[in-house]
N, C-alpha and C positions, 0 to 999 in steps of 0.2 A: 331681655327677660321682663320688661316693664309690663308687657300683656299677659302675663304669668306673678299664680302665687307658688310661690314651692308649699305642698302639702306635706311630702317625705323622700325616701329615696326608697328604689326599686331593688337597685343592684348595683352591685362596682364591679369591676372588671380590669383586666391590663391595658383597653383605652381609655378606660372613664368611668360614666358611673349614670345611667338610667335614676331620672326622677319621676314623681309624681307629680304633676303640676297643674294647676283650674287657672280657666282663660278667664281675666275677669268679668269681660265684658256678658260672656253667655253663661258661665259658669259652669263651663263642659270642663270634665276634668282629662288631663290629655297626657302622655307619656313625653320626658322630653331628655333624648340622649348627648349628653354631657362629653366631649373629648377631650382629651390633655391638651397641652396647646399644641396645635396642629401645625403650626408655623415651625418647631422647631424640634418635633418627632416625625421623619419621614414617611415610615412605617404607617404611624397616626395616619397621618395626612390622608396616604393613599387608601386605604381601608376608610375612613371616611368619605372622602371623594368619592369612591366608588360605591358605597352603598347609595348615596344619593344620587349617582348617572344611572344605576341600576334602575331604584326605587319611580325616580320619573320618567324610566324606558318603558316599566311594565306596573298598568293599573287594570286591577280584576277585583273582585269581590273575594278572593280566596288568599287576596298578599294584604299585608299590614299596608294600612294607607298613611304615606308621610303627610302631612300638613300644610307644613313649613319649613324653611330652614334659614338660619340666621348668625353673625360671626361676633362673640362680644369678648374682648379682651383676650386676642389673639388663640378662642378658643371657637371650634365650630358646633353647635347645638342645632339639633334635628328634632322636628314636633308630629310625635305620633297621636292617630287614635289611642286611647286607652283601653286596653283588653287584659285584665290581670289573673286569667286563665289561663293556661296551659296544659298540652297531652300528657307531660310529667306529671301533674297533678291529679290528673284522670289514671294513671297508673298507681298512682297512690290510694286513691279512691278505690280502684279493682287492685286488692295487689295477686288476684288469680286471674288478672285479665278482665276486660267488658265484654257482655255478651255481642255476638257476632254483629246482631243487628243495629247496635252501638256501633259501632265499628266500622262498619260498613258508611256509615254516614259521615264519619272525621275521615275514613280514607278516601273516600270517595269527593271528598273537598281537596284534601293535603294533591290528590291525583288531580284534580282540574287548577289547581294553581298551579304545580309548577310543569304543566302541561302548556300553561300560558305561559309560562317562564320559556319552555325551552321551543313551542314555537317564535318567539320572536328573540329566536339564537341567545340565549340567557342560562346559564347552569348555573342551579341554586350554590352546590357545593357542599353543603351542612347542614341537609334535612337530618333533625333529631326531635325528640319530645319536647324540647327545651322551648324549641323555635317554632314548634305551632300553636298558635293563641287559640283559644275555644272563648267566642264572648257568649253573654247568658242566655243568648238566644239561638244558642248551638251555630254560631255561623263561624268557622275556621278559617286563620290569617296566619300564614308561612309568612315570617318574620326573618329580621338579623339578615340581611344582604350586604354583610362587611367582608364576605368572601363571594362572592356572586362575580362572576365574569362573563361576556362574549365568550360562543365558542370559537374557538381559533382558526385559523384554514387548514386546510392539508399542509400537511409538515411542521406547522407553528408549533412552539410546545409552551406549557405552563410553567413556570419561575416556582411560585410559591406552591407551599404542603398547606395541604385543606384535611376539613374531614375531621368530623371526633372519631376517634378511633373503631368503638364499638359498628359504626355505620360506614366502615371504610370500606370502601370494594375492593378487589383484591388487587386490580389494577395499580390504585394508589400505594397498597401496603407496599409492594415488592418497588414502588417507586417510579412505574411508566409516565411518562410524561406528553404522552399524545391520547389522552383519553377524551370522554367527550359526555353525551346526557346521559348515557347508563349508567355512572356512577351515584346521578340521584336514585334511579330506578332501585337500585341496591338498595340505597338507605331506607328509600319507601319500605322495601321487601322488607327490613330487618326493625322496623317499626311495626308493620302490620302482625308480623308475627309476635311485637311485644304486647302490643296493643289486648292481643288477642289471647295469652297465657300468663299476661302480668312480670313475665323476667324477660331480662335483654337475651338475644339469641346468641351471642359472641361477646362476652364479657370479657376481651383481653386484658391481659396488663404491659403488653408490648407488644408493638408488628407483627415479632417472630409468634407471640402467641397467640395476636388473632387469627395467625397465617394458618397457626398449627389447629387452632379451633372451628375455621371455614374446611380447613382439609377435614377434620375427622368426621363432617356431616357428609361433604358433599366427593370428598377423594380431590386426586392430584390436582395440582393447577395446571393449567394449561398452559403446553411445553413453549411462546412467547412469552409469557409471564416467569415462567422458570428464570428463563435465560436472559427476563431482565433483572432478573432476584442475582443470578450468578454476577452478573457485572457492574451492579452496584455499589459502589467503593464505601455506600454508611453498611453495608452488611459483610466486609473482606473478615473471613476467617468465619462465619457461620454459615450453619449447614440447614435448607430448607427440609424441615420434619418430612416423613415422610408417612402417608394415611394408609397405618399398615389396617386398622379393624375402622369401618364406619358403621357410625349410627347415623340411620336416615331421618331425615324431619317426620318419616309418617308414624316411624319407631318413636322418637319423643316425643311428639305432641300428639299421640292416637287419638286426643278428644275434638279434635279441629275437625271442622266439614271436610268434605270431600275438595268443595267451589273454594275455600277459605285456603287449604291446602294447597290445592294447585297455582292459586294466583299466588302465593310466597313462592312457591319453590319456583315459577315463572320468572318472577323479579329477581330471584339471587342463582339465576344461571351466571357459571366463570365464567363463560366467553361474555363479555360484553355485547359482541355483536353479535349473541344468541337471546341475549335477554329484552323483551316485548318495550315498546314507547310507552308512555301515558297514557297517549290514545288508545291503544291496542289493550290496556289494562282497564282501562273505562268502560270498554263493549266486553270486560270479560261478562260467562254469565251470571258471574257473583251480581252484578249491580243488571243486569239489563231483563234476568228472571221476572215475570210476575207482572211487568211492568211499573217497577220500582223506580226507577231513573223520573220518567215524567210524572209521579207522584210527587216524588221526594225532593226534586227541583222545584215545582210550583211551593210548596212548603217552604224551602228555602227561601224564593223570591219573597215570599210575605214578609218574611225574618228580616231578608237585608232590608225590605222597602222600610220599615217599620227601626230600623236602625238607623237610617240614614233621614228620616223625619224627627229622630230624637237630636239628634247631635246635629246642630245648625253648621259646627265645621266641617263634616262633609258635604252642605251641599257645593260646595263650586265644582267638585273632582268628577272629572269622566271617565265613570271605572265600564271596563266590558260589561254586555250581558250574557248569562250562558244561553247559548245556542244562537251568537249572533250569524250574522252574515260572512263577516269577515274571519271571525274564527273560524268558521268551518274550511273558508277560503283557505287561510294561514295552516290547517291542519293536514289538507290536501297536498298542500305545495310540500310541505315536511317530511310526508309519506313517501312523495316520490322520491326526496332525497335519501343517499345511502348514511344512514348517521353514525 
């Protein structure tokens, strides 16, 4: 911490505690995440460990950029850019929602980052409002990769429960344990629509009742997902609701576009492997209309160059550029795959 002032604290949390902190030498002020001692909370440990294998697997202009990392008195401390905006705070600001073409623009990032997430085999895990940065020059940073994992192989399953609830795909509610990128897809979906009417879309206050809250928009789950709900021993002796009257998404939110419509109700298909990639979301016509896309990218590029000529510590990191080479390469290869 000797290249650091502490300014304040950000947040605390059950591993630690987010500071504010200026590097002396430049005077950039940077984010810097504080863990209990990692050496003798396992838990800790690995949730830290793994944000930082994550963090230095995938660099884009759309993920939070780590810095540094460094270990002081048996405690591990990670050094982020500083961005102290959030899409929560943007929901505050609209609390009837931001208009579409707002919107379009934070989804339209939050979708090419963890697009780059999940072509180089990476599920974010906990897309929420919380965890996307907005800095001042509108350039967006999917954050908090203390739940980010490799996708597993065929058959592998996942150990740990992820997922704030409101943003859980139904996969995870009922407790499946060989899911895979769709369950960010969900999150995005249930974002994009908060994004865009200012309330969360499934505000549960348990499993059973987000379960009961996804049934009554969308009907039944689909009969694997039932029948992993039936065999799951955290839910012996409850009965999965049953979606006797639905309301449709076009019944509640009739003020949404038609294009805004379609691509939510796209992303929060039950069947996972009915519900579209990143990619597939990125060419809908919501973004590729008008020709928005190469407008709205060159704009962007200005932002991040103009970012990254202010703050002297990013220059050493080699973050993608959109529309590289290799991207599209990595994007192709993805497609073919059955995910």
């Amino acid at each position: 911490m000797e290249k650091y002032e502490n300014v304040g604290v950000l947040g605390e949390g059950s591993y630690g505690m987010v500071m504010k902190c200026r590097h002396k030498e430049t005077k950039q002020v940077v984010a810097i995440k504080k863990f209990l001692e990692t050496e003798d909370d396992k838990v800790v440990r690995k949730i830290a460990l793994r944000e930082v294998k994550m963090l230095k697997q995938v660099r884009h202009e759309n993920l939070i950029n780590l810095l540094e990392v460094f270990r002081r008195k048996r405690r591990l401390y990670l050094v982020f850019e500083f961005v102290d905006h959030t899409a929560l705070d943007e929901l505050e600001r609209f609390p009837n929602g931001a208009e579409e073409s707002y919107v379009k623009k934070i989804m339209w990032q939050v979708l090419k980052g963890v697009e780059f997430c999940h072509l180089h085999n990476v599920i974010h895990r906990d897309v929420k409002p919380e965890n996307i940065l907005i800095s001042k020059r509108g350039v967006v940073k999917l954050c908090d990769f203390g739940f980010a994992r490799t996708i597993a192989p065929p058959g592998e399953v996942y150990t740990d429960y992820v997922a704030t609830r409101w943003y859980r795909a139904p996969e995870l509610l009922v407790g499946d344990t060989c899911y895979g990128r769709a369950v960010d897809v969900w999150a995005i979906g249930c974002m994009f629509s908060e994004m865009l009417t200012g309330e969360p879309l499934f505000p549960g206050e348990s499993d059973i009742d987000q379960l009961h809250l996804i049934m009554k928009c969308f009907g039944n789950l689909i009969g694997h997902h039932r029948e992993i709900f039936r065999r799951n021993p955290l839910f012996i002796g409850m009965r999965l609701p049953e979606a006797r009257e639905v309301e449709s998404l076009d019944r509640r939110y009739h003020q949404l576009s038609h294009s805004s419509m379609d691509i939510v109700k796209w992303a929060l298909r039950l069947d996972p492997s009915d519900r579209p990639s990143c990619s597939q979301l990125l060419r809908h016509e919501l973004f590729t209309r008008n020709g928005w896309i190469p407008k709205f990218t060159a704009e962007l590029r200005v932002n991040i160059e103009k970012e990254f000529a202010e703050n002297p510590l990013l220059n050493n990191l080699g973050i993608a550029i959109y529309g590289s080479v290799h991207e599209a390469k990595l994007r192709e290869i993805a497609e073919k795959k059955v995910c």
